[in-house]
Backbone bond lengths (Angstrom), bond angles and torsions (degrees), N, CA, C in turn:
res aa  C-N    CA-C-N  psi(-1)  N-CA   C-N-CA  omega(-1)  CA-C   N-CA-C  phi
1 X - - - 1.469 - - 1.521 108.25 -
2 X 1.359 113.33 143.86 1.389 116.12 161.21 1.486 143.54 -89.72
3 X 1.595 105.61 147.49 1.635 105.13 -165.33 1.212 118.18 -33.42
4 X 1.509 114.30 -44.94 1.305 128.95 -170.84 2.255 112.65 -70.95
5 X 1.295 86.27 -38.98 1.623 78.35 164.57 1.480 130.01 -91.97
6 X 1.718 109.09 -19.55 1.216 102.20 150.66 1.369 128.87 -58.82
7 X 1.284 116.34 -33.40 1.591 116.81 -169.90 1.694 104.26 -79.29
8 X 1.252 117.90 -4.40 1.741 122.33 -175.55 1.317 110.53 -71.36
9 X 1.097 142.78 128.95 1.406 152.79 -124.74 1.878 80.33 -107.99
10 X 1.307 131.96 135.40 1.433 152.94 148.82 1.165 99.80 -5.55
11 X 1.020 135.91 -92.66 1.738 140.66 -132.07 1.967 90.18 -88.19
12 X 1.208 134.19 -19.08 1.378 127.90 -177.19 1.658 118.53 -95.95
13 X 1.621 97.06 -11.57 1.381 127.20 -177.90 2.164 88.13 -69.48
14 X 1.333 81.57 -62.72 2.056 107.28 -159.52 1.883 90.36 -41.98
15 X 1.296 81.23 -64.14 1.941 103.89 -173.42 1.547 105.44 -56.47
16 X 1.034 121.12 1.32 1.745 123.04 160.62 1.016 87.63 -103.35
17 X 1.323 139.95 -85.77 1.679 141.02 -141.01 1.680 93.04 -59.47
18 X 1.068 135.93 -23.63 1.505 121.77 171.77 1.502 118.23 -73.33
19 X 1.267 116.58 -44.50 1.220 130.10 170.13 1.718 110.73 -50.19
20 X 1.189 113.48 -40.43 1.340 117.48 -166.07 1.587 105.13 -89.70
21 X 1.390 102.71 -8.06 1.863 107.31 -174.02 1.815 72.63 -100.51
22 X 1.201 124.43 -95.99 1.713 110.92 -156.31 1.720 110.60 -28.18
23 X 1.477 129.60 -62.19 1.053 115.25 177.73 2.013 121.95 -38.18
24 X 1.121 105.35 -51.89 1.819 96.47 152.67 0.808 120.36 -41.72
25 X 1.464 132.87 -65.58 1.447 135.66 -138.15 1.763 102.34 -106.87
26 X 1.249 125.99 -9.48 1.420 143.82 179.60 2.035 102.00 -6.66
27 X 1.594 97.77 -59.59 1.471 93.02 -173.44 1.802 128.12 -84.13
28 X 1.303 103.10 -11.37 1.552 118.83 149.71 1.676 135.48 -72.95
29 X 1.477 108.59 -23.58 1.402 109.65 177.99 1.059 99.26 -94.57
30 X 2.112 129.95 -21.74 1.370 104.11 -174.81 1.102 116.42 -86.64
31 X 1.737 127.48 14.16 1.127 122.79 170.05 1.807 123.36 -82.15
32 X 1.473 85.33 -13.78 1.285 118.88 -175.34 2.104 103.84 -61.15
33 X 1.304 125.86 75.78 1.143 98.81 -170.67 1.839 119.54 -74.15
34 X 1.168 104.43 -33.72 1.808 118.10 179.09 1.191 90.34 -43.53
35 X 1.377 123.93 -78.89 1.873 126.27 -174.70 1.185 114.87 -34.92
36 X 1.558 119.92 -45.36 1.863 119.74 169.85 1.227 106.89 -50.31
37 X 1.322 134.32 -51.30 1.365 148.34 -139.01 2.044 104.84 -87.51
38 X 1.515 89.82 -39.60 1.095 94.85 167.23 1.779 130.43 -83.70
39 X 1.520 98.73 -27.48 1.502 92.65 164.30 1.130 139.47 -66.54
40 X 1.190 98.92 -14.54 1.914 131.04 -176.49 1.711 110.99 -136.50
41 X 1.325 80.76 55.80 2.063 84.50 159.31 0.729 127.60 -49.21
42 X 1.467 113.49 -48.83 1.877 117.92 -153.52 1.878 103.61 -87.23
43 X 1.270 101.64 -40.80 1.621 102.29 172.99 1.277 117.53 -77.61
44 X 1.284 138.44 -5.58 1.517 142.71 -168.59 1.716 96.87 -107.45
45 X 1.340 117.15 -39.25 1.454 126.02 -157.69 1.857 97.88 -86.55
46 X 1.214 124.30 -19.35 1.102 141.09 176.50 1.935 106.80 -59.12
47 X 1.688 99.73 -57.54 1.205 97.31 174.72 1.409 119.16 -112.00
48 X 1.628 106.08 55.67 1.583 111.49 174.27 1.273 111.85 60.45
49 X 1.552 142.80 10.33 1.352 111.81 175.86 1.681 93.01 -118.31
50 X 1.967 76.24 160.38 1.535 92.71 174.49 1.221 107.98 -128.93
51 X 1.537 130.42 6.52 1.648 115.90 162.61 1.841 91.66 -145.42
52 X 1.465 87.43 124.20 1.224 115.20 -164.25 1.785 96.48 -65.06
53 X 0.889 100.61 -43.14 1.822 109.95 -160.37 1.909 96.26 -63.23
54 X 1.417 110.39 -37.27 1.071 106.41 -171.61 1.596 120.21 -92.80
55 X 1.575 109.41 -5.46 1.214 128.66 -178.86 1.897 97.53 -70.92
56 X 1.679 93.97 -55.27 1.966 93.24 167.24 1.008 119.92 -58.37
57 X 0.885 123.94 -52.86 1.568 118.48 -166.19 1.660 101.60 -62.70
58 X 1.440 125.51 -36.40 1.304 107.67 174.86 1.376 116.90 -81.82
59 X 1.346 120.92 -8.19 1.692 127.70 172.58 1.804 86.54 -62.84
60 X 1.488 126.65 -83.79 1.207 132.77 -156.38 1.418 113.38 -41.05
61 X 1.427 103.85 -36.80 2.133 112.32 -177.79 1.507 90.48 -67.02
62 X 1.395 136.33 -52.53 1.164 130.20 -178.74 1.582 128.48 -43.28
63 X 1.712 103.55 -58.16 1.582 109.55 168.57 1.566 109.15 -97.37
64 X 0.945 124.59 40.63 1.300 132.87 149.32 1.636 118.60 -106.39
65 X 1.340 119.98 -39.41 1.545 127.13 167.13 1.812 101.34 -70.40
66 X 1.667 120.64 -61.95 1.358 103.02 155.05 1.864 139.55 -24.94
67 X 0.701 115.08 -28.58 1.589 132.95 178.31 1.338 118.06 -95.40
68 X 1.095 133.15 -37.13 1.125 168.64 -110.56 1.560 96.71 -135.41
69 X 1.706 113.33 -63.24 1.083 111.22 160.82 1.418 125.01 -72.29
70 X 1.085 110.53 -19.91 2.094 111.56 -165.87 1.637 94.81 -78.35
71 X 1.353 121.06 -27.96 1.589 121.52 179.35 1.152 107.75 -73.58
72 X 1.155 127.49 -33.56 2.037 133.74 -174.03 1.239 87.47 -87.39
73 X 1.382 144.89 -28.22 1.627 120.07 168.21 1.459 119.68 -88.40
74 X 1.461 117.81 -5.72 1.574 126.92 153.86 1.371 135.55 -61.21
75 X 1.347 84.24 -53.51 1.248 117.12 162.60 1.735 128.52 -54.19
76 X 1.165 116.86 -40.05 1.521 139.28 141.52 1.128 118.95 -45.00
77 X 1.444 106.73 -35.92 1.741 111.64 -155.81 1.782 93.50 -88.04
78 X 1.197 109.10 -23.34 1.542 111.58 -164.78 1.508 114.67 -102.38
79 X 1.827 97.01 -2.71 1.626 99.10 171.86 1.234 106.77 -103.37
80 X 1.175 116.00 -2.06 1.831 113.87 173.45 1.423 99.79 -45.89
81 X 1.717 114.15 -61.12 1.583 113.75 -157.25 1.454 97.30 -90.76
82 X 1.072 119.67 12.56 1.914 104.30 167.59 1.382 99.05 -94.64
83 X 1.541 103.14 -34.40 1.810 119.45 -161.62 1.615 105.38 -59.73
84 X 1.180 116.89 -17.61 1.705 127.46 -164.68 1.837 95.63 -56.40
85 X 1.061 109.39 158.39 1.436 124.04 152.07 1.593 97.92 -59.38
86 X 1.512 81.77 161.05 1.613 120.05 178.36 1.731 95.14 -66.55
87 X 1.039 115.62 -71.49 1.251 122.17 -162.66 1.865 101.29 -65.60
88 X 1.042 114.05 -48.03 1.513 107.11 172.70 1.177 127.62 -48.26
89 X 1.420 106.85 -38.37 1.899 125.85 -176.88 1.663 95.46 -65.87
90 X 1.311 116.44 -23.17 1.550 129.92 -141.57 1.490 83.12 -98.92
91 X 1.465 132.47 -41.88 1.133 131.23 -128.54 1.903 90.08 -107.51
92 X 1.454 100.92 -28.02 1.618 120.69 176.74 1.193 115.86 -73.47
93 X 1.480 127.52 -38.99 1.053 118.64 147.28 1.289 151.18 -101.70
94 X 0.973 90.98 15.35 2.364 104.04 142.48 1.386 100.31 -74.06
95 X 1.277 141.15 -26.46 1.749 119.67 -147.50 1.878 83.04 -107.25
96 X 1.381 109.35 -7.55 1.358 106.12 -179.03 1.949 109.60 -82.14
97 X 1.245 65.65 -25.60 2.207 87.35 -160.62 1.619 116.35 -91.63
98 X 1.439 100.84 -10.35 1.370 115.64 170.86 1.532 120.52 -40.08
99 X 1.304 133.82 128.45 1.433 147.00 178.76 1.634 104.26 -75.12
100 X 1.028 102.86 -59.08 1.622 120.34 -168.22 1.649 135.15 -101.15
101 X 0.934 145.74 -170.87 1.422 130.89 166.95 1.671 92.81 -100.84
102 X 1.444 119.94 -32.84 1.471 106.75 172.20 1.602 121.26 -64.18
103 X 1.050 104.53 -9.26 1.797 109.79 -174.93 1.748 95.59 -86.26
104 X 1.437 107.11 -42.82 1.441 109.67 -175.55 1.370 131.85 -66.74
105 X 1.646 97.47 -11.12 1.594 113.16 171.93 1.723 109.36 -104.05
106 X 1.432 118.24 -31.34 1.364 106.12 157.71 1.260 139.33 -43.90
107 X 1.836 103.45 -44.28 1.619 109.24 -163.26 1.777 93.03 -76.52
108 X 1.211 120.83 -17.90 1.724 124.42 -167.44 1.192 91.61 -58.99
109 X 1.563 109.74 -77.80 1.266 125.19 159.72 1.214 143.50 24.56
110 X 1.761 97.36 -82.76 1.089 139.40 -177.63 1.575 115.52 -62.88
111 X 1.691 89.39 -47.47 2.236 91.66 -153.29 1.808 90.04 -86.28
112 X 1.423 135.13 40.39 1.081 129.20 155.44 1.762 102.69 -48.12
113 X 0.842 108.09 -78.07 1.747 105.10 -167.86 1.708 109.17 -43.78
114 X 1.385 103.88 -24.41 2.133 96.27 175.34 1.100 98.07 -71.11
115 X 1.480 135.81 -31.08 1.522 91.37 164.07 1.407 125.52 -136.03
116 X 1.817 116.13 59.14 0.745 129.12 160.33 1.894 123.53 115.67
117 X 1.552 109.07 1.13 0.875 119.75 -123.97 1.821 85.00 -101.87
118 X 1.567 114.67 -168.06 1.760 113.14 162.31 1.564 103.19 -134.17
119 X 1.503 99.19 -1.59 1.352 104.43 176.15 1.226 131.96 -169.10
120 X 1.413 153.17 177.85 1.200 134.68 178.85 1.268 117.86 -157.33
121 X 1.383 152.38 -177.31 1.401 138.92 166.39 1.125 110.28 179.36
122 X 1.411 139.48 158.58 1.689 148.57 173.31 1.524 89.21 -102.83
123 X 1.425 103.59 134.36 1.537 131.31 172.91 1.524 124.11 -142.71
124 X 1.960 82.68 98.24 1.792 101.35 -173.53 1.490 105.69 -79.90
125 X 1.286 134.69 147.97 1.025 124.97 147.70 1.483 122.02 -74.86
126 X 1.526 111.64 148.83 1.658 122.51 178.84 1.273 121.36 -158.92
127 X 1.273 112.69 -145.13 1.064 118.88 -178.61 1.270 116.93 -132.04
128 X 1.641 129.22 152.10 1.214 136.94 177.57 1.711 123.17 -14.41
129 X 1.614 84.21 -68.44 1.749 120.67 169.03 1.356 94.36 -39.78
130 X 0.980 145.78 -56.77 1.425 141.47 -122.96 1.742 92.35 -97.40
131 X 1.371 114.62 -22.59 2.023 115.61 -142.35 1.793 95.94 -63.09
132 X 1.678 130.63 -15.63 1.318 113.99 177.29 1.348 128.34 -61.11
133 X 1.442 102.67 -25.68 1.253 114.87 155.17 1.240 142.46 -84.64
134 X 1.381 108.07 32.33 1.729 131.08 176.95 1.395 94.22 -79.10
135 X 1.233 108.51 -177.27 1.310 134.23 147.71 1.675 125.09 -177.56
136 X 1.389 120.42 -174.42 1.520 106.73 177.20 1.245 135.71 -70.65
137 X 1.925 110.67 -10.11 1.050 150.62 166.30 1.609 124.83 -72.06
138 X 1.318 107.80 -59.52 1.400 106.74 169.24 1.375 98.56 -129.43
139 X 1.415 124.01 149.19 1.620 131.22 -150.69 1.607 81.68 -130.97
140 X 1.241 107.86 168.31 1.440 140.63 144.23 1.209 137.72 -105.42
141 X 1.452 122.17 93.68 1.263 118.68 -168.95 2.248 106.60 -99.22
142 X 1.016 108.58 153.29 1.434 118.52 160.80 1.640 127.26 -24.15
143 X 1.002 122.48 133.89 1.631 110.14 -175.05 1.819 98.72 -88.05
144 X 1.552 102.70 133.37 0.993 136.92 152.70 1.461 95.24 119.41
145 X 1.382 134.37 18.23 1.426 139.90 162.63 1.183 113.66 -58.51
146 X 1.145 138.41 -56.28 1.047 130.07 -152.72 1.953 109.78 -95.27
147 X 1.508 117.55 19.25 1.571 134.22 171.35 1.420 92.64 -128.13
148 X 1.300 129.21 -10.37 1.771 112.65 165.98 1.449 98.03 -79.79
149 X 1.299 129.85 -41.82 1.371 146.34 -158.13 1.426 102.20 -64.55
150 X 1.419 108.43 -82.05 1.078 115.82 176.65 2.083 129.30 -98.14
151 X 0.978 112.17 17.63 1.338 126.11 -173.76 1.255 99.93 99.34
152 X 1.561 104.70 -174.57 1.452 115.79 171.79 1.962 107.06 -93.87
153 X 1.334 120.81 -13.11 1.433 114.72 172.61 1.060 106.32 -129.15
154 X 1.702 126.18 11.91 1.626 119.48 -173.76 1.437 115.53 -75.75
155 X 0.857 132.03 140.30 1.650 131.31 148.19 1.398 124.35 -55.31
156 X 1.462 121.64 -50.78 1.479 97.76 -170.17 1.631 97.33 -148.29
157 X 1.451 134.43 -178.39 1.029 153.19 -179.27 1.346 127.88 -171.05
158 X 1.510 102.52 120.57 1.407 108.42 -173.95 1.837 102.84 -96.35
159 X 1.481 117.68 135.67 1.752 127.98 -155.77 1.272 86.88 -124.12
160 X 1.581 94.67 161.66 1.789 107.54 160.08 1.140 102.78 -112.07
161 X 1.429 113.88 -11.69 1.755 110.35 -177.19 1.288 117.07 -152.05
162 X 1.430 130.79 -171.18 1.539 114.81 -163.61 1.149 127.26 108.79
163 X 1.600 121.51 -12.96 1.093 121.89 158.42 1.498 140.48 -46.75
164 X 1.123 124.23 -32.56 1.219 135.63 -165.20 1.691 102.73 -73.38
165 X 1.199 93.51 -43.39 1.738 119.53 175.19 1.364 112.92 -63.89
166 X 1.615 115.79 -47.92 1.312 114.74 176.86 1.479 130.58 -89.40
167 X 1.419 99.45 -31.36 1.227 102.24 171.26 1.888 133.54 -147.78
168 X 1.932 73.36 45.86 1.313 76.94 159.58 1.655 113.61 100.72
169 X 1.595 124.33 -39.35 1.322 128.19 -132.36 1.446 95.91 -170.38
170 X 1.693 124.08 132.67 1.260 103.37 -176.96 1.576 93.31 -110.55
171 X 1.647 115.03 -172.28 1.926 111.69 -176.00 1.418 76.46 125.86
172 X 1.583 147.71 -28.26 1.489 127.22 -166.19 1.438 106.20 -93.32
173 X 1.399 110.29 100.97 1.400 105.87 159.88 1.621 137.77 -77.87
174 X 1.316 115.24 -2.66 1.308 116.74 159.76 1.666 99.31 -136.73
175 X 1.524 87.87 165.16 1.641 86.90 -158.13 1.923 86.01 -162.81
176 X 1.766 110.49 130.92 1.240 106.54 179.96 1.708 103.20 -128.78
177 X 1.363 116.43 105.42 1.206 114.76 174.28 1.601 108.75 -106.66
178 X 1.427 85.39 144.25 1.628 101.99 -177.00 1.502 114.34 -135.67
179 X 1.307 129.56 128.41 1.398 140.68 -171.00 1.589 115.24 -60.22
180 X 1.432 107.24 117.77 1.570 97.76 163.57 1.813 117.79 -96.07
181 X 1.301 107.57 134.12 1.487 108.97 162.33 1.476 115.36 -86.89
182 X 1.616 101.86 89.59 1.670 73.23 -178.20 1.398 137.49 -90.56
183 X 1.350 100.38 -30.93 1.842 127.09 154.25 1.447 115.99 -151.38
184 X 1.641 109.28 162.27 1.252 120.52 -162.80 1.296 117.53 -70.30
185 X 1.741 121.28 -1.88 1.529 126.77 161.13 1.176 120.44 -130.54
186 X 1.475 105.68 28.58 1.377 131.03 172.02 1.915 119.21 -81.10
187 X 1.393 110.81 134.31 1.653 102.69 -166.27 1.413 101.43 -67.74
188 X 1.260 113.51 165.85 1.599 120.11 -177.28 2.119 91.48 -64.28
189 X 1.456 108.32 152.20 1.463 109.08 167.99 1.754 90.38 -150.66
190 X 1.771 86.18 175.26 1.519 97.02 167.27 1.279 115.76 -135.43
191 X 1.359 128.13 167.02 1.184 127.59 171.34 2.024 107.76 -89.03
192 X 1.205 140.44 85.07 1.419 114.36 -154.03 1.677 90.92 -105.18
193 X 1.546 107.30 151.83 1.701 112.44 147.17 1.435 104.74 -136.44
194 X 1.416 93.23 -165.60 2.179 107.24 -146.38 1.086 80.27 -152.73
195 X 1.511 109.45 145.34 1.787 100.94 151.78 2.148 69.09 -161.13
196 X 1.872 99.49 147.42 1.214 112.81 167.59 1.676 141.08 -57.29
197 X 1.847 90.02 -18.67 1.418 99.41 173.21 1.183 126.08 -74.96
198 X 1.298 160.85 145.93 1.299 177.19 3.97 1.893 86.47 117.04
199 X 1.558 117.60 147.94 1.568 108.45 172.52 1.166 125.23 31.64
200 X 0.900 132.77 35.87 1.515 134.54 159.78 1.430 116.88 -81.65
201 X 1.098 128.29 -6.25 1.276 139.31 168.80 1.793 118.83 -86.75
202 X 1.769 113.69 -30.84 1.223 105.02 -128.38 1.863 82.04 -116.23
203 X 1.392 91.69 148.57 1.452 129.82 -164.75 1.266 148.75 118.26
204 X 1.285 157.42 112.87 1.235 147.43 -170.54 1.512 117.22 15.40
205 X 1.340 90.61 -87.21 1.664 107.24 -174.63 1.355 130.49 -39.73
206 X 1.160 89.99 -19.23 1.999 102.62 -149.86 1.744 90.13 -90.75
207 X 1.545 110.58 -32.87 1.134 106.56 -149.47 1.414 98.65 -97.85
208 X 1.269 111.19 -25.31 1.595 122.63 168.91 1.224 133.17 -64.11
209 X 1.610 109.25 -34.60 1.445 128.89 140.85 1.875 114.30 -46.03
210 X 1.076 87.59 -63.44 1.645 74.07 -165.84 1.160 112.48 -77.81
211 X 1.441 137.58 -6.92 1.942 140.24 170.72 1.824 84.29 -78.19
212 X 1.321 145.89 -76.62 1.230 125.87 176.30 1.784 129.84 -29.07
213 X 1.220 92.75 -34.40 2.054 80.03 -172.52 2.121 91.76 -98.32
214 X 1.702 107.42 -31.79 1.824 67.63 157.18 1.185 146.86 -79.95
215 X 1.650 102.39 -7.54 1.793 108.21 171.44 2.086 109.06 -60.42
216 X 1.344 101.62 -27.17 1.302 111.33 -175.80 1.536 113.03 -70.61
217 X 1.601 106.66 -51.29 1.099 115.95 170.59 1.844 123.21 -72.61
218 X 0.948 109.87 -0.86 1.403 119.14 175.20 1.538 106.47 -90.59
219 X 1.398 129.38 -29.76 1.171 131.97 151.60 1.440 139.80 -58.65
220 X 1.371 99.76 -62.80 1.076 99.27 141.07 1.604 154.94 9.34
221 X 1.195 105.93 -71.72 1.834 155.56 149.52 1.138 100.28 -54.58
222 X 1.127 121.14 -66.29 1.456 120.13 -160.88 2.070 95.14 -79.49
223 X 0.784 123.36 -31.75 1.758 117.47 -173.97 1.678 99.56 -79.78
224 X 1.212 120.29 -44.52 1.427 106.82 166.15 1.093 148.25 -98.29
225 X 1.347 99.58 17.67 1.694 120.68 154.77 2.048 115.81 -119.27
226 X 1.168 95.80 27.15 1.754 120.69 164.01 1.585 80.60 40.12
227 X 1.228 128.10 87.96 1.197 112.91 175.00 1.980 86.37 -128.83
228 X 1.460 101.90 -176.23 1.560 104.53 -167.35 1.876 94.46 -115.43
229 X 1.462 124.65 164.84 0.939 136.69 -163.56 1.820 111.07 -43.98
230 X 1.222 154.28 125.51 1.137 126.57 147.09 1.224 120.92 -28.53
């Protein structure tokens, strides 16, 4: 032994030889949680724990069920658009595949029956002046219709009635209108459908489906009339 470690006072001698046993043993004591807990009282005792090892392991069960859940709501999130009907998926991609802005108002039109519908129509608001340019396709309704309809910031609304108003013709007992943004100096419109049955609109799905294919179709609109973001 040397002078210099003989001459090292007991307890600073120990307090090396410990240091030099954890540095060995580093990946065995940190399994060690009591020993963590005890090396670090004052910071462990602060937040109630007294075995460190088990304090992790219940942190990890925690953000592991956290995670765990955020993927099953991703996961959800990504079966909405598989979850669609045949004919809806069908109806989404025509409005994708569209040539024209007239193709883009047909397929709207058109995919009433994807989701359930007997009919369907775009409803701009305008003016009197304006009605030659109606049609059975896209209507003209009154200004401030479409914020009685659906609020002044709502997106969509599922009706039992309103047809006559929306489209023209009454016999529609459910009726699901949903707001298009199409540009930022664009008149308020809606996306509306009808169908004669009673609830045919009403439930989760139905309505989630159809606020998705008019966000689609609101684009749509907006790409072939070069317009800029709402």
């Amino acid at each position: 032994m040397s002078e210099s470690a003989s001459s090292r006072e007991p307890a600073i001698a120990a307090a090396e030889a410990v240091k030099a046993y954890v540095r060995m043993n580093r990946a065995r004591l940190s399994a060690d949680g009591e020993l963590l807990a005890l090396l670090m009282p004052d910071r462990f005792a602060q937040l109630g724990v007294s075995d460190l090892q088990q304090h992790v392991i219940e942190r990890l069960r925690v953000e592991n069920q956290a995670l765990r859940a955020e993927c099953d709501l991703l996961k959800a999130g990504q079966g909405r658009g598989v979850g669609l009907k045949e004919d809806a998926r069908r109806a989404l991609l025509d409005l994708i595949d569209a040539r024209c802005f007239g193709e883009v108002i047909a397929v709207a039109v058109h995919a009433a029956p994807a989701f359930g519908a007997d009919r369907a129509a775009i409803c701009v608001e305008g003016l009197d002046s304006l009605v030659t340019t109606a049609s059975q396709d896209v209507r003209l309704i009154a200004p401030g219709t479409v914020a009685a309809v659906v609020g002044p910031e709502g997106m969509g609304a599922i009706l039992s009635g309103g047809g006559e108003l929306l489209l023209g013709c009454p016999g529609y007992r459910s009726l699901a209108a949903f707001r298009l943004r199409i540009g930022r100096d664009s008149p308020p419109a809606l996306y509306v459908l009808g169908a004669a049955a009673e609830g045919r609109f009403d439930g989760a799905d139905s309505e989630t489906d159809l606020a998705f294919f008019t966000r689609a179709l609101e684009r749509a609109i907006r790409a072939w009339l070069d317009l800029p973001k709402a």
